[in-house]
C-alpha positions as CSV (number, residue, x, y, z in Angstrom):
1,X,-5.6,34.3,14.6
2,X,-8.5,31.7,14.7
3,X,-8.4,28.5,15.9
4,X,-9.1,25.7,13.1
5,X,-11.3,23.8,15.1
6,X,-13.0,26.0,16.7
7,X,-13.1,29.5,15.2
8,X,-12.3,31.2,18.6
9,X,-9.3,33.7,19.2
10,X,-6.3,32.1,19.8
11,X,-3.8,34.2,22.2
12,X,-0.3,33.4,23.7
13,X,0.3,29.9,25.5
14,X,-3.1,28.5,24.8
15,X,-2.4,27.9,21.1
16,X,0.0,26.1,18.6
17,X,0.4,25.8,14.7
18,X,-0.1,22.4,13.5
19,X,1.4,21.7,10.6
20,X,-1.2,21.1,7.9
21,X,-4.2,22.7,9.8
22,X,-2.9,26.0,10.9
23,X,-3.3,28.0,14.3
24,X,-5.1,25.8,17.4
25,X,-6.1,25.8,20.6
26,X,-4.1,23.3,22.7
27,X,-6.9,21.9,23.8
28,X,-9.3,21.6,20.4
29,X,-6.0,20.2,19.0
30,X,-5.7,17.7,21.8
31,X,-9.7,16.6,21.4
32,X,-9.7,16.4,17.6
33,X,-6.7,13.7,17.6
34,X,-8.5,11.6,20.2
35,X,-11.8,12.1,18.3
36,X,-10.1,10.8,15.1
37,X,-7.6,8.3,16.7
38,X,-4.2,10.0,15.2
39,X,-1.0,8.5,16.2
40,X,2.2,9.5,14.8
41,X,0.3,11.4,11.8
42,X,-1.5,8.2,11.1
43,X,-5.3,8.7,11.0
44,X,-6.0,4.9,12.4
45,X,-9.9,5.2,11.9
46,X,-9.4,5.2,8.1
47,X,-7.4,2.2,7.4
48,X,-8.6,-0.7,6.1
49,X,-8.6,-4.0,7.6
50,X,-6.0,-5.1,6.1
51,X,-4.0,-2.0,6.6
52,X,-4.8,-1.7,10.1
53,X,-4.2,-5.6,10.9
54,X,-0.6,-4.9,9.1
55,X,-0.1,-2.3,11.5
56,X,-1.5,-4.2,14.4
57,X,1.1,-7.1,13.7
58,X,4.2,-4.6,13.1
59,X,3.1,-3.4,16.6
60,X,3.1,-6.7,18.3
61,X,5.8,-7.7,16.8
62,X,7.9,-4.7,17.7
63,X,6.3,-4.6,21.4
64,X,7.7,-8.4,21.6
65,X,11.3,-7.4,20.2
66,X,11.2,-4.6,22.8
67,X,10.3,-6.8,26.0
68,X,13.5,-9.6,25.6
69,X,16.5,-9.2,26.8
70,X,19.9,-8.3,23.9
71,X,20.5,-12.6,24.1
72,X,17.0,-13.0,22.3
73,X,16.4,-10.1,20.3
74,X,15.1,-12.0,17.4
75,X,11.8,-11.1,15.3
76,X,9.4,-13.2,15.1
77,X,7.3,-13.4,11.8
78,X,3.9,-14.5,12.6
């Protein structure tokens, strides 16, 4: 098998299959998701503002939910 990314062999431990692209390199796979800024299957760099300031406030907001204590769990809507 091929690599996606790259178009060299893959063999044993070095590679994966990623769903959607096909047989990788651990490495290329690893690269190509920084490259493109995926989290989660979520390609940030092609959001929109107003997308990516939606997800920037659900992030912040669950950040802050995570960091009180049970007695103050309570979501603050910006």
């Amino acid at each position: 098998m091929k690599c996606e990314i790259c178009q060299q062999s893959v063999y044993g431990k070095d590679g994966i299959t990623v769903i959607g692209i096909g047989a990788a390199h651990i490495q290329c796979f690893e690269r190509e998701k920084a490259m493109y800024r995926v989290f989660a299957g979520i390609l940030i760099s092609e959001l929109d503002d107003h997308a990516f300031n939606d997800l920037y406030e659900k992030v912040i907001t669950e950040k802050n939910a995570r960091s009180l204590d049970s007695t103050q769990r309570e979501v603050e809507l910006f």
